[in-house]
N, CA, C and O of each residue as an XYZ file, in Angstrom:
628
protein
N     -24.216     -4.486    -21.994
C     -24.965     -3.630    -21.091
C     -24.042     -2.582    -20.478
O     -22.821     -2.677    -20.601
N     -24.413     -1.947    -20.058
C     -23.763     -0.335    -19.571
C     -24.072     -1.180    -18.114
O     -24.867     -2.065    -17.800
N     -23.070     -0.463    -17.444
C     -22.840     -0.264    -16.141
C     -22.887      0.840    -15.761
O     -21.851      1.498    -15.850
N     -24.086      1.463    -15.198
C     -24.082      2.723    -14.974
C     -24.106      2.960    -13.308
O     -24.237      4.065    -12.780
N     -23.958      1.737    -12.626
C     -23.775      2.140    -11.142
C     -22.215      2.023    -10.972
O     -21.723      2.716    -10.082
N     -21.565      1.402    -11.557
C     -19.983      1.292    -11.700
C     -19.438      0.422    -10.472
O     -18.495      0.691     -9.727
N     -20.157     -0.527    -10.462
C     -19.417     -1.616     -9.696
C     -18.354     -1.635     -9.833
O     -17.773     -1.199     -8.839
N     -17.365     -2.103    -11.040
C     -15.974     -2.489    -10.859
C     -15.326     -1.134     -9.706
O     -14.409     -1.415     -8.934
N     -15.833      0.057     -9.727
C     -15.317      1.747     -9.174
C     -15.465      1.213     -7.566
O     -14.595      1.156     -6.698
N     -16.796      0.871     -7.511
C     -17.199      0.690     -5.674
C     -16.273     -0.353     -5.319
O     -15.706     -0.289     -4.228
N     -16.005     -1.501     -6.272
C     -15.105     -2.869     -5.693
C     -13.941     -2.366     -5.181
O     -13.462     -2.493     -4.054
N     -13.462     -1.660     -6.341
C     -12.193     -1.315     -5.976
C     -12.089     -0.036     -4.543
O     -11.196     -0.231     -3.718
N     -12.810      0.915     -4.395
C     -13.180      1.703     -3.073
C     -13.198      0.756     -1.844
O     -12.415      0.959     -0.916
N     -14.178     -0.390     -1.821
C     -14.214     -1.132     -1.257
C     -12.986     -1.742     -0.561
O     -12.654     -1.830      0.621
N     -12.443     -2.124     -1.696
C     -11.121     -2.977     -1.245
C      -9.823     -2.151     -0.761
O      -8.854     -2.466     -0.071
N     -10.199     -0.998     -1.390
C      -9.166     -0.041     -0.729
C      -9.369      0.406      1.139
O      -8.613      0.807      2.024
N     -10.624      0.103      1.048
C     -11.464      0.853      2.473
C     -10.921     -0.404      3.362
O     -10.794     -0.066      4.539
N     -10.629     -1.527      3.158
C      -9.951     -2.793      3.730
C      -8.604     -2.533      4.257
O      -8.259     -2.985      5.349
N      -7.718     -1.716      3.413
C      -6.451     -1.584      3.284
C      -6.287     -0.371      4.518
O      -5.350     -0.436      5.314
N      -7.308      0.736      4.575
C      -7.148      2.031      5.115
C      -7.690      1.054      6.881
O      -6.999      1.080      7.899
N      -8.846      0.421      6.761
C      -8.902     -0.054      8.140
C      -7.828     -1.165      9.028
O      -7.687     -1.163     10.251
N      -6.903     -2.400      7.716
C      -5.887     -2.756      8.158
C      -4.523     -2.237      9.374
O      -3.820     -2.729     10.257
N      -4.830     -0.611      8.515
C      -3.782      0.158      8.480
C      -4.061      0.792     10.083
O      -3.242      0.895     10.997
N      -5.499      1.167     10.066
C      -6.207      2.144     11.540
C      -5.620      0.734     13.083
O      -5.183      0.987     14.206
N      -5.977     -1.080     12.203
C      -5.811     -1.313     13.746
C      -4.042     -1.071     14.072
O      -3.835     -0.647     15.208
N      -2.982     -1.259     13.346
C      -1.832     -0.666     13.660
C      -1.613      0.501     13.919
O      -0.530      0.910     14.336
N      -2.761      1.305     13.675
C      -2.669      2.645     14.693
C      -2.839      2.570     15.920
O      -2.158      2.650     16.942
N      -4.422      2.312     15.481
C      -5.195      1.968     17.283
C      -4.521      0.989     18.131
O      -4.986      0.788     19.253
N      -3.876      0.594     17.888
C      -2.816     -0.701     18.610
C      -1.512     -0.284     18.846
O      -0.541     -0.990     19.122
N      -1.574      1.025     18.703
C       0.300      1.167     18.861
C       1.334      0.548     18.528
O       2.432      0.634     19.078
N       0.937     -0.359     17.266
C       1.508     -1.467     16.913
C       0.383     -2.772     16.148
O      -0.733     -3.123     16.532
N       1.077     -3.192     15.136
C       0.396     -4.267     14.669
C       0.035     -5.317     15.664
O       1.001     -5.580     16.379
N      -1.546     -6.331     16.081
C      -1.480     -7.453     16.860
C      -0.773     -8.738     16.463
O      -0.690     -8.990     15.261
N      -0.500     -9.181     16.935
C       0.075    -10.743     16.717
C       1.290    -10.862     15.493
O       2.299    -10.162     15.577
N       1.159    -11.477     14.759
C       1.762    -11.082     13.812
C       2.122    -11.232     12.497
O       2.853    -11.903     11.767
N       0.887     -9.862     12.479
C       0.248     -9.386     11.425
C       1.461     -8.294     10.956
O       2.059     -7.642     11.811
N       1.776     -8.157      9.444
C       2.492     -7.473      8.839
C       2.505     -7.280      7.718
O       2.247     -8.281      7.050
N       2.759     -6.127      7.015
C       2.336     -6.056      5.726
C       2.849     -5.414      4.372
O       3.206     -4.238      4.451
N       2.905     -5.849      3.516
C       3.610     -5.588      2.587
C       2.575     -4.868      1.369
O       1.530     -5.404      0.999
N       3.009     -3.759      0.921
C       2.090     -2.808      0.824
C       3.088     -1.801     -0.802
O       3.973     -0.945     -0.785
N       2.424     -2.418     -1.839
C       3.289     -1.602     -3.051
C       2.242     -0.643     -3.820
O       1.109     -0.943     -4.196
N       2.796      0.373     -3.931
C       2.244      1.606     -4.633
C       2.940      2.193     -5.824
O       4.135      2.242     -6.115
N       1.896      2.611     -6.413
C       3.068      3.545     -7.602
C       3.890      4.521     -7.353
O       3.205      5.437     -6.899
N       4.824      4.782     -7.394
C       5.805      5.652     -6.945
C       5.585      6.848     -7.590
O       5.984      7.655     -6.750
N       5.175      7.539     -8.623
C       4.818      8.452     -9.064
C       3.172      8.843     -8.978
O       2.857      9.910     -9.505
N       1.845      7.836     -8.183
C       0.890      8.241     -8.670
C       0.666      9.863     -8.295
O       1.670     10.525     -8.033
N      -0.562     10.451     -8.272
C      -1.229     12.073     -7.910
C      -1.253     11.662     -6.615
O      -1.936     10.734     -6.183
N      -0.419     12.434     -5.917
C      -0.475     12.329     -4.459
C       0.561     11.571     -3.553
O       0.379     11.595     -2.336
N       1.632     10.903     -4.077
C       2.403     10.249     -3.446
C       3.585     11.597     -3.014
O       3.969     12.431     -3.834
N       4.024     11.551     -1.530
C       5.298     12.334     -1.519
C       6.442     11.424     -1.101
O       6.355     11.114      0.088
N       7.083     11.107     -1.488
C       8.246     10.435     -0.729
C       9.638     11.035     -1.386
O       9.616     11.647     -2.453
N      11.073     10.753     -0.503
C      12.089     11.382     -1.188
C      12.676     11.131     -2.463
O      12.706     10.006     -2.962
N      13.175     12.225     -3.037
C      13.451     11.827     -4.967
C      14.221     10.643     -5.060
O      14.193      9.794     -5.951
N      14.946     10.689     -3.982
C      15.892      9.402     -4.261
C      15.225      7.831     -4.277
O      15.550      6.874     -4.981
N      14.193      7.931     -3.253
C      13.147      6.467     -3.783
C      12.794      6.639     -4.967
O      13.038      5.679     -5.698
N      12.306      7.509     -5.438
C      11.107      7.620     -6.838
C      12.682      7.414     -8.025
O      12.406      6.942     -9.128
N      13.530      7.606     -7.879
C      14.669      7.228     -8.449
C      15.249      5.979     -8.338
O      15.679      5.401     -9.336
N      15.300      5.555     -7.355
C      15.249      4.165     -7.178
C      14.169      2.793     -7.962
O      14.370      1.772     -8.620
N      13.247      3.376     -7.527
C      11.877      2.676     -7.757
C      11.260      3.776     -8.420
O      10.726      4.694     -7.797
N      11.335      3.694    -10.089
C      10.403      4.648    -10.772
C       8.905      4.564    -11.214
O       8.089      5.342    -11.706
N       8.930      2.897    -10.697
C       7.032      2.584    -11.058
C       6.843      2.228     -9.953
O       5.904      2.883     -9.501
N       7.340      1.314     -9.015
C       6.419      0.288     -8.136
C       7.645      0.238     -7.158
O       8.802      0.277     -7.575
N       7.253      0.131     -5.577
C       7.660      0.145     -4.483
C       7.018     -0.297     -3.415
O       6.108      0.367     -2.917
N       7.391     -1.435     -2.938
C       6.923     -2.212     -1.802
C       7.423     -1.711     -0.356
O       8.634     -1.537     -0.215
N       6.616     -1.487      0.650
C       7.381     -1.377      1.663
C       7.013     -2.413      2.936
O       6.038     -3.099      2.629
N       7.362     -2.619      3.850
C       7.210     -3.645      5.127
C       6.809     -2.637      6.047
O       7.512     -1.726      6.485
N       5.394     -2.926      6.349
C       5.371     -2.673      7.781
C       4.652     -3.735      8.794
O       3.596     -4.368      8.808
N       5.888     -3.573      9.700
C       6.072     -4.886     10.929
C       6.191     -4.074     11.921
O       5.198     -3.546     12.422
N       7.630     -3.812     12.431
C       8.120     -3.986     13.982
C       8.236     -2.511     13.825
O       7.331     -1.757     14.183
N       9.738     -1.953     13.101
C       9.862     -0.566     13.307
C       8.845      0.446     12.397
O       8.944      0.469     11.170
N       8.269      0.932     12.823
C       7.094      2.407     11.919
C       7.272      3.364     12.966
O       7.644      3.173     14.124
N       7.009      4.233     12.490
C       6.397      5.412     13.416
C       5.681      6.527     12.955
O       5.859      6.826     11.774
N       4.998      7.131     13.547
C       4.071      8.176     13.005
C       3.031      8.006     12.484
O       2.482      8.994     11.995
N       2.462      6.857     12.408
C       1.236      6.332     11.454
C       0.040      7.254     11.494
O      -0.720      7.534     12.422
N       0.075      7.585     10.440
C      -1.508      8.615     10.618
C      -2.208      7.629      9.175
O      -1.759      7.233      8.099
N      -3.420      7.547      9.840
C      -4.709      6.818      8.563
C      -5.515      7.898      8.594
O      -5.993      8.331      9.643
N      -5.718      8.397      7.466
C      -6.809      9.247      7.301
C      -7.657      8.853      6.114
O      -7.004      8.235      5.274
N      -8.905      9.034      5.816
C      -9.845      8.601      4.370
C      -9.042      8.435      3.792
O      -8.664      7.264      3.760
N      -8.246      9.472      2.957
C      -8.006      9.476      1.449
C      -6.356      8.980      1.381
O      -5.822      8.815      0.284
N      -5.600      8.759      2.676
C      -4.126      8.373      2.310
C      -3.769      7.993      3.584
O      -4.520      8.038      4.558
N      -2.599      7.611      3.581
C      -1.735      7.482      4.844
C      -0.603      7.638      5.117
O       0.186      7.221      4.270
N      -0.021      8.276      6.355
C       1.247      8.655      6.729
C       2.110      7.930      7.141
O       1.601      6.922      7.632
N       4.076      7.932      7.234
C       4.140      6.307      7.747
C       5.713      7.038      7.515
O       6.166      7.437      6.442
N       6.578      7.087      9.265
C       7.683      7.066      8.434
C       8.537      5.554      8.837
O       8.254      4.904      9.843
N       9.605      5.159      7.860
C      10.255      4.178      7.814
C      11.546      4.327      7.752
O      11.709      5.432      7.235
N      12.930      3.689      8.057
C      13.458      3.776      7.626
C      14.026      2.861      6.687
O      13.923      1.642      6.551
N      15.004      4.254      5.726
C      15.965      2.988      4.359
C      17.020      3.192      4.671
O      17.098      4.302      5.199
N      18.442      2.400      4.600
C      19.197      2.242      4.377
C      19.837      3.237      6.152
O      20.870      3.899      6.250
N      18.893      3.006      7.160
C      19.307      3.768      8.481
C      18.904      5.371      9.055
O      19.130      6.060     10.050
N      17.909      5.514      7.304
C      17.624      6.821      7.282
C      16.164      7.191      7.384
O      15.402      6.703      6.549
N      15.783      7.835      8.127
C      13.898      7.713      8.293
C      13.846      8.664      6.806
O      14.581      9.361      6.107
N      12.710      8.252      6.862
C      11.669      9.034      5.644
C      10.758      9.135      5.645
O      10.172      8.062      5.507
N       9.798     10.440      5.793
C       8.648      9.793      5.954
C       8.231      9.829      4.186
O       9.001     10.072      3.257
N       6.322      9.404      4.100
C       6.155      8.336      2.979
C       4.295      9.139      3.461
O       3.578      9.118      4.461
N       4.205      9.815      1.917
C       2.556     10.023      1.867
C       1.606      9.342      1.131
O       0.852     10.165      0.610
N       1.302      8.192      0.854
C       0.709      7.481      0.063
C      -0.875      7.210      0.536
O      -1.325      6.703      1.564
N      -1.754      7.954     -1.061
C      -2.671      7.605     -1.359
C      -3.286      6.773     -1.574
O      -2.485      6.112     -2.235
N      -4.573      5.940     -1.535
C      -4.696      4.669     -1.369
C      -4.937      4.711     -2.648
O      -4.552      3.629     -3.091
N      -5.198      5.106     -3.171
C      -5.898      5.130     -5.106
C      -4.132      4.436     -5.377
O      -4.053      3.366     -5.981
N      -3.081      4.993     -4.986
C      -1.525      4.650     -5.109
C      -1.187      3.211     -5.336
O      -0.166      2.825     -5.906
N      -2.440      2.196     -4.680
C      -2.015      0.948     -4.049
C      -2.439      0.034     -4.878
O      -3.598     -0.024     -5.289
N      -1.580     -0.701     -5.166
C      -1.732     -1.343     -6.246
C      -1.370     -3.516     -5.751
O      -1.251     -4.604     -6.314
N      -1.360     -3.056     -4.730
C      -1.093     -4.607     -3.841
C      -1.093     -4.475     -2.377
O      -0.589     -3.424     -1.981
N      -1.556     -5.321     -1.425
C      -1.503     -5.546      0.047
C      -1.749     -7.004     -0.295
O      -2.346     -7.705     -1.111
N      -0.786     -7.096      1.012
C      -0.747     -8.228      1.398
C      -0.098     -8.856      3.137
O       1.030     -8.720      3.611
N      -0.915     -9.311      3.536
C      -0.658     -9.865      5.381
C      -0.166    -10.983      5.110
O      -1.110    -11.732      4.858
N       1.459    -11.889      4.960
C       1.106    -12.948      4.700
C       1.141    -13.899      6.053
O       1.286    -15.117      6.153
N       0.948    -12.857      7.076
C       0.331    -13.745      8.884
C      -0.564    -14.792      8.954
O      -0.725    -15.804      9.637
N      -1.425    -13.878      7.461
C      -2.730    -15.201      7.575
C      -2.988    -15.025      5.902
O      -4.048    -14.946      5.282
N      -1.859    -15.002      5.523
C      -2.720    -15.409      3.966
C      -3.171    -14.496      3.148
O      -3.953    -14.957      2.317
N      -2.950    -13.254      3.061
C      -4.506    -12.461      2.676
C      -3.723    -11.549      2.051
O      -2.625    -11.185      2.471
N      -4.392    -11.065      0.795
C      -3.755    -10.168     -0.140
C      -4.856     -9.529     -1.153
O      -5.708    -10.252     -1.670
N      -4.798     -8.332     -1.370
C      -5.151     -7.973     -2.379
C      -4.950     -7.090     -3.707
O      -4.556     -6.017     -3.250
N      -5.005     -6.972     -5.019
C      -4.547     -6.585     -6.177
C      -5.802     -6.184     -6.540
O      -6.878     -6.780     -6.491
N      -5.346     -4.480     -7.118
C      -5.776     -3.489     -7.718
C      -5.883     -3.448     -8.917
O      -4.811     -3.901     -9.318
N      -6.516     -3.183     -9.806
C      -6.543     -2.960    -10.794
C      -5.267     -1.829    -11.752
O      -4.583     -0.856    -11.433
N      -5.408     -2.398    -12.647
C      -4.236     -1.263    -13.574
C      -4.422      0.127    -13.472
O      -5.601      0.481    -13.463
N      -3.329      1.255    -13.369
C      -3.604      2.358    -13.110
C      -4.337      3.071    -14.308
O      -4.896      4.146    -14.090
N      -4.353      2.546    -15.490
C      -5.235      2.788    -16.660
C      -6.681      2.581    -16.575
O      -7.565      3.329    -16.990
N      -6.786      1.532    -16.017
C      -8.530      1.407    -15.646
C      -8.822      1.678    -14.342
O     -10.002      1.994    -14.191
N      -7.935      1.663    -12.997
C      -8.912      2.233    -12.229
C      -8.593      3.967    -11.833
O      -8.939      4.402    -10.734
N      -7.998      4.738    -12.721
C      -7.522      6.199    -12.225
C      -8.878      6.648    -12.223
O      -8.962      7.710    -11.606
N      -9.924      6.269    -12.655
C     -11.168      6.943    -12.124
C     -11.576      7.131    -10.760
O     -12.330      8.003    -10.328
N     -10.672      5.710     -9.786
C     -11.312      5.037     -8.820
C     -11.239      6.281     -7.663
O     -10.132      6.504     -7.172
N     -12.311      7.030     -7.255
C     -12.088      8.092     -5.727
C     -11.602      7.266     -4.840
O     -11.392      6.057     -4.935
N     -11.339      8.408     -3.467
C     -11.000      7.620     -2.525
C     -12.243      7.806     -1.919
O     -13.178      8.489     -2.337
N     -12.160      6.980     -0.654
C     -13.296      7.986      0.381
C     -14.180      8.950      0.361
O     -15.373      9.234      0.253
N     -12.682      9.497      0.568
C     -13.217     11.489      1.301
C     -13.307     12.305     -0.572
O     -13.454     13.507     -0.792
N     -13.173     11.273     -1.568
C     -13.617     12.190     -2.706
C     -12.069     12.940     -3.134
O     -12.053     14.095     -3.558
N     -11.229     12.406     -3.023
C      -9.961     12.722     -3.500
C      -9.501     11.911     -4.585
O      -9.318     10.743     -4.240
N      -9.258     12.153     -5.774
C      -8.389     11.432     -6.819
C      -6.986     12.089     -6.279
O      -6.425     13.081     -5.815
N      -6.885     10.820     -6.688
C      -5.718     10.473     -7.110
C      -5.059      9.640     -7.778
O      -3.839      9.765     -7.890
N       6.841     -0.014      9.649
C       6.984     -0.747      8.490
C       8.743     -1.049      8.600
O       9.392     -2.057      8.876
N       8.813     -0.787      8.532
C      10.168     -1.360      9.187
C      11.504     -1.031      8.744
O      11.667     -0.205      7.847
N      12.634     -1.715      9.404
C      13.841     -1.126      8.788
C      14.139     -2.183      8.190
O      15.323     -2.488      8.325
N      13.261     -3.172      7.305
C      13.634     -3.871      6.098
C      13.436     -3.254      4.768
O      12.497     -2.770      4.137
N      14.525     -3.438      4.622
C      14.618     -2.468      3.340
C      13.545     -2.815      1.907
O      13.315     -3.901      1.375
N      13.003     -1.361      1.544
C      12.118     -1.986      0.421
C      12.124     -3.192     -0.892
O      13.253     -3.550     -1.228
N      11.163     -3.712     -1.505
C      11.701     -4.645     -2.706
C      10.574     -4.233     -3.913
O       9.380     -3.969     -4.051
N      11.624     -4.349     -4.553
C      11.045     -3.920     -5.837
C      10.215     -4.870     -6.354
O      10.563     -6.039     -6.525
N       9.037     -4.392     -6.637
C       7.799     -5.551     -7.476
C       8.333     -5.802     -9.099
O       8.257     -4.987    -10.019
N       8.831     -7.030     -9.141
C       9.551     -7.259    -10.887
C       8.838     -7.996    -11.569
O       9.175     -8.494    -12.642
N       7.265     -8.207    -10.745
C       6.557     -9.320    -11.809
C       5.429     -8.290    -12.534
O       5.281     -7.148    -12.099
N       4.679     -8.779    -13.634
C       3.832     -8.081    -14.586
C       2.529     -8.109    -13.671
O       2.110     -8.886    -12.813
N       2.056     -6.878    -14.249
C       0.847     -6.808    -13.251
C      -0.357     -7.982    -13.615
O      -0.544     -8.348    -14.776
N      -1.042     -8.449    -12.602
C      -1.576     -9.728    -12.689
C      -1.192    -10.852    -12.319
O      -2.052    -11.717    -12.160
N       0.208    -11.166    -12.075
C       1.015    -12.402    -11.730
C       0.506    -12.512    -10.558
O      -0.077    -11.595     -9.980
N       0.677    -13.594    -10.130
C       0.516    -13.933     -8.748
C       2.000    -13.999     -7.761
O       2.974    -14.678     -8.086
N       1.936    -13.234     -6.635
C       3.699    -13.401     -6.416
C       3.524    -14.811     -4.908
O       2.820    -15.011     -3.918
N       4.434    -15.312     -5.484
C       4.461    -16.413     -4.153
C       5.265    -15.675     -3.004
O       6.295    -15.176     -3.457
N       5.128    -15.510     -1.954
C       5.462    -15.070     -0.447
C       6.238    -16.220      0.211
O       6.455    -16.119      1.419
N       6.544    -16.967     -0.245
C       7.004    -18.188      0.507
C       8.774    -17.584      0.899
O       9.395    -17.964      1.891
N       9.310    -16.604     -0.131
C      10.687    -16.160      0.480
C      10.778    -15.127      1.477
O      11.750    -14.736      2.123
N       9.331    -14.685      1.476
C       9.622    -13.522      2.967
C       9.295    -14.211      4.104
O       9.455    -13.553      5.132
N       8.661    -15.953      4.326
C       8.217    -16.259      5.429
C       9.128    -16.840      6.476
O       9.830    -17.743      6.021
N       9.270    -16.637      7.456
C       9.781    -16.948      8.375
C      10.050    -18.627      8.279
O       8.988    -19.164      7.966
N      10.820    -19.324      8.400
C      11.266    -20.943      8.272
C      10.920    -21.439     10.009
O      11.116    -22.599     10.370
């Protein structure tokens, strides 16, 4: 059968629209509540990402970043979000599209979610109709897409 309303398209909008409101209460809060934090990997090259050459050199597919304690600047808007961090002592800021996101995850309470491959969902809009954290230093995502990653080494003992 044809899918002509394109569920798998809305799921994934959907789940992105999760990620963009995650993101609004660490706005609206001047800070994440309790503690909630989040680990948040994107493609480093998708349509729309700006960050400095030297990350996208670093990390030429996939880049995780932390946001916890230190962020600043957070802007959530529909189609992306603003966020600077620093690496290695050095702020940066970081323009990432949510179509970009290819994992979230809170592991405060458990909760994560995985995107589809950038091959099947580059159809996926954002929102507003656009295709496309701390001073712990980023980590590179080294598992195949689909794996499940265990969190048990970022949790607090």
């Amino acid at each position: 059968m044809t899918d002509y309303i394109g569920y798998e398209a809305l799921t994934q909008a959907a789940m992105r629209g999760v990620v963009r409101e995650a993101l609004r209460k660490g706005y609206n809060t001047n800070g994440l509540p309790g503690d909630h934090h989040f680990y948040l990997t994107f493609r480093t090259k998708a349509p729309g990402v700006k960050i400095a050459d030297y990350l996208v050199e670093r990390f030429p597919e996939e880049m995780t970043i932390v946001i916890q304690h230190q962020y600043w600047d957070l802007e959530v808007e529909d189609s992306h979000f603003e966020i600077i961090l620093k690496f290695s002592g050095v702020p940066q800021h970081l323009h990432i599209p949510y179509a970009a996101i290819t994992r979230f995850v809170d592991p405060s309470v458990n909760f994560g979610l995985t995107f589809e491959s950038p091959d099947k969902d580059a159809s996926v809009i954002s929102p507003a109709g656009e295709a496309t954290a701390a001073d712990a230093p980023p980590i590179e995502a080294e598992e195949e897409p689909g794996t499940v990653v265990n969190l048990d080494a970022f949790r607090r003992k």
